[in-house]
C-alpha positions as CSV (number, residue, x, y, z in Angstrom):
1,X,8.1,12.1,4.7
2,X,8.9,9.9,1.4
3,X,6.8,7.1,1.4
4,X,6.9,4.3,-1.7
5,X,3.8,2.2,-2.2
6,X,3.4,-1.4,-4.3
7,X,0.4,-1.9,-6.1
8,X,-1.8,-3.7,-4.4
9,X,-2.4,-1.7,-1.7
10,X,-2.8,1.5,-3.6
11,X,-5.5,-1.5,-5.2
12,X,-7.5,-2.4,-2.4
13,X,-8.0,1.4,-0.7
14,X,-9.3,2.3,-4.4
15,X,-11.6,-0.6,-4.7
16,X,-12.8,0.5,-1.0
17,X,-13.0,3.9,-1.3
18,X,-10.3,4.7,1.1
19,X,-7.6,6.0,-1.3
20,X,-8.2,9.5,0.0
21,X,-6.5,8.7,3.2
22,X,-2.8,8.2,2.4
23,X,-3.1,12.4,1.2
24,X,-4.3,13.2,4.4
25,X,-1.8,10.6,6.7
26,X,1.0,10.9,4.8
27,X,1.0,14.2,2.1
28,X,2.8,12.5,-1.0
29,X,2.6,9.4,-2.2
30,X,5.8,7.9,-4.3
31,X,5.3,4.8,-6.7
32,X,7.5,3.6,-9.6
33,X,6.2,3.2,-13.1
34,X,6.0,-0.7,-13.0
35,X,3.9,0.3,-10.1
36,X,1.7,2.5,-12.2
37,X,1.5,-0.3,-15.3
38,X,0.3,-3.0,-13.0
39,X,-2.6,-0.3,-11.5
40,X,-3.5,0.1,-14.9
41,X,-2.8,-3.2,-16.9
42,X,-4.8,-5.9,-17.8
43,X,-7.3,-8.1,-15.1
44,X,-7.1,-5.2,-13.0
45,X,-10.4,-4.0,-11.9
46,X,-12.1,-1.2,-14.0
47,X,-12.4,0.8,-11.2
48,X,-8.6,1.1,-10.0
49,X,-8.1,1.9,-13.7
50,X,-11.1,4.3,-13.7
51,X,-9.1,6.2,-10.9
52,X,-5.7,6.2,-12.5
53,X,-6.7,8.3,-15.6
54,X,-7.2,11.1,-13.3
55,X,-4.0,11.3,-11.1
56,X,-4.3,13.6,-8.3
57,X,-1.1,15.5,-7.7
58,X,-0.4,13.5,-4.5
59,X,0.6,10.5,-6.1
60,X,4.2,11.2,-7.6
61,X,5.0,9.0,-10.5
62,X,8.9,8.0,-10.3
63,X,11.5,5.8,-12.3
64,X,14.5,3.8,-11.1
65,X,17.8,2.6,-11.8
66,X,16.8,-1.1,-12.3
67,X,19.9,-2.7,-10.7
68,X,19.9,-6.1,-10.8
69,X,19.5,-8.2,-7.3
70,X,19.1,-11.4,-6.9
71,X,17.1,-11.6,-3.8
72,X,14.5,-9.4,-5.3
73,X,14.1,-11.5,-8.4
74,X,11.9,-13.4,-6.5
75,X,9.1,-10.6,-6.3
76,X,7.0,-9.5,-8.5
77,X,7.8,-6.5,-10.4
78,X,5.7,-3.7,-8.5
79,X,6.7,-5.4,-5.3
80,X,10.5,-5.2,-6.3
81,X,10.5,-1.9,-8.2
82,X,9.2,-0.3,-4.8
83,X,11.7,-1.8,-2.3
84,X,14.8,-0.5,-5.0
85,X,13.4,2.8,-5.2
86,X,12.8,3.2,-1.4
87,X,16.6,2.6,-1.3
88,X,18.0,4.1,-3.8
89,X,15.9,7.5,-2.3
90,X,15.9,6.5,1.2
91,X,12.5,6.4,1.9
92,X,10.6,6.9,5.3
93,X,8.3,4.3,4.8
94,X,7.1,1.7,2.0
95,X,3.6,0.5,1.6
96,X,3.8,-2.8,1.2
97,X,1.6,-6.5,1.5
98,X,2.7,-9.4,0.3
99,X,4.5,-11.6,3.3
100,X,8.1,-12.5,1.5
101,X,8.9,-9.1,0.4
102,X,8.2,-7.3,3.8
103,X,10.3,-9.7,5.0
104,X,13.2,-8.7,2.3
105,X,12.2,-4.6,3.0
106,X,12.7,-5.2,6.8
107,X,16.1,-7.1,6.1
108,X,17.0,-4.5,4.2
109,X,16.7,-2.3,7.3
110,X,13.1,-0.4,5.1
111,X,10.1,0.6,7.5
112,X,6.8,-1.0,6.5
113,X,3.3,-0.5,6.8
114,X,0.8,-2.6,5.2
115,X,-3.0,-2.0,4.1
116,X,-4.3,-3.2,7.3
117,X,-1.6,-0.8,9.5
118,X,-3.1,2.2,7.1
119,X,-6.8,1.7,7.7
120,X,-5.7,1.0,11.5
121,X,-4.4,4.7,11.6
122,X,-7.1,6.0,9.4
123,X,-9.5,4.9,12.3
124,X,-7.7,6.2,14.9
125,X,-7.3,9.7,12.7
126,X,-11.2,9.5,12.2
127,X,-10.7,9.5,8.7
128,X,-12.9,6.4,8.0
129,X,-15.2,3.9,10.0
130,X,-14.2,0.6,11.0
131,X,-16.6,-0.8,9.1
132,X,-14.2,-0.2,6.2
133,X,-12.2,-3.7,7.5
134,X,-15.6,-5.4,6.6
135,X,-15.5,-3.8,3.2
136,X,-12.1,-4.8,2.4
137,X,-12.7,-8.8,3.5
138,X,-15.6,-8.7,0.6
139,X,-13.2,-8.6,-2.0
140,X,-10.5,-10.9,-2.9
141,X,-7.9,-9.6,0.0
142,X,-6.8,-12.6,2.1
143,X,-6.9,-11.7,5.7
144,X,-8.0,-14.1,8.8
145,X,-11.3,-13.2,10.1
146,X,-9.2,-13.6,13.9
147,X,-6.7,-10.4,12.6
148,X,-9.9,-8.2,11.6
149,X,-11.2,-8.9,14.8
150,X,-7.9,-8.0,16.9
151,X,-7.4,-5.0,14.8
152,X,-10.9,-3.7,15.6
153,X,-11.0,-4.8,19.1
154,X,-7.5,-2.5,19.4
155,X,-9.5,0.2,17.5
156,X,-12.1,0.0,20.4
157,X,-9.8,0.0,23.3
158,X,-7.7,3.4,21.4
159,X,-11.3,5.2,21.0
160,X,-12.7,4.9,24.8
């Protein structure tokens, strides 16, 4: 499988302590060097930075032909540097967040998971607790507490 990931949620399963599941759901891990800047730029938190100066071979660094598009111009960089690479290498799957541009990457025919979709199958795969949705809604990730609830109460009905 080729699977393209934006930044933030490569962000949040660091910050958790989840990163380590993405090896074991998906094998490789594809993002594009704006991707890799933004892990490691300025305001982001020491610890995702900590992590990136030790890549583990899973995470595949890649660069792209930057061809101008005037519906992604809208995005921010990482967000619209992922959805051209999982074109232009016809990805399986792209990791992405942010509202408007899943919304672009499902018009553009791209599947999508987002963070909450990979810690949903990382439950069900019994690679980590559910308790790791608590952990994610103390830092600064915007989620309703209804959707955390919903998610686990699915997680519950999968696991009896």
């Amino acid at each position: 499988m080729i699977i393209i990931s934006d930044t933030s949620p490569l962000c949040y399963l660091i910050l958790i302590d989840c990163i380590d599941v993405l090896p074991k759901l998906y094998g490789q891990v594809i993002v594009t060097k704006t991707v890799y800047q933004e892990l490691t730029a300025f305001g982001t938190p020491e610890k995702v930075k900590k992590w990136c100066q030790n890549l583990l071979e899973w995470l595949i660094i890649h660069s792209i032909d930057d061809n101008y598009d005037l519906e992604l111009e809208q995005l921010d960089a990482g967000e619209k540097s992922a959805i051209i690479l999982a074109e232009q290498i016809s990805a399986d799957l792209i990791i992405l967040d942010e509202k408007f541009a899943r919304k672009i990457a499902k018009s553009r025919g791209l599947n999508i998971i987002g963070l909450l979709g990979i810690l949903y199958d990382a439950c069900l795969a019994k690679l980590i607790k559910p308790s790791k949705f608590q952990e994610l809604q103390q830092t600064n990730f915007f989620v309703s507490p209804q959707l955390i609830e919903d998610i686990l109460n699915k997680i519950d009905h999968a696991n009896v």
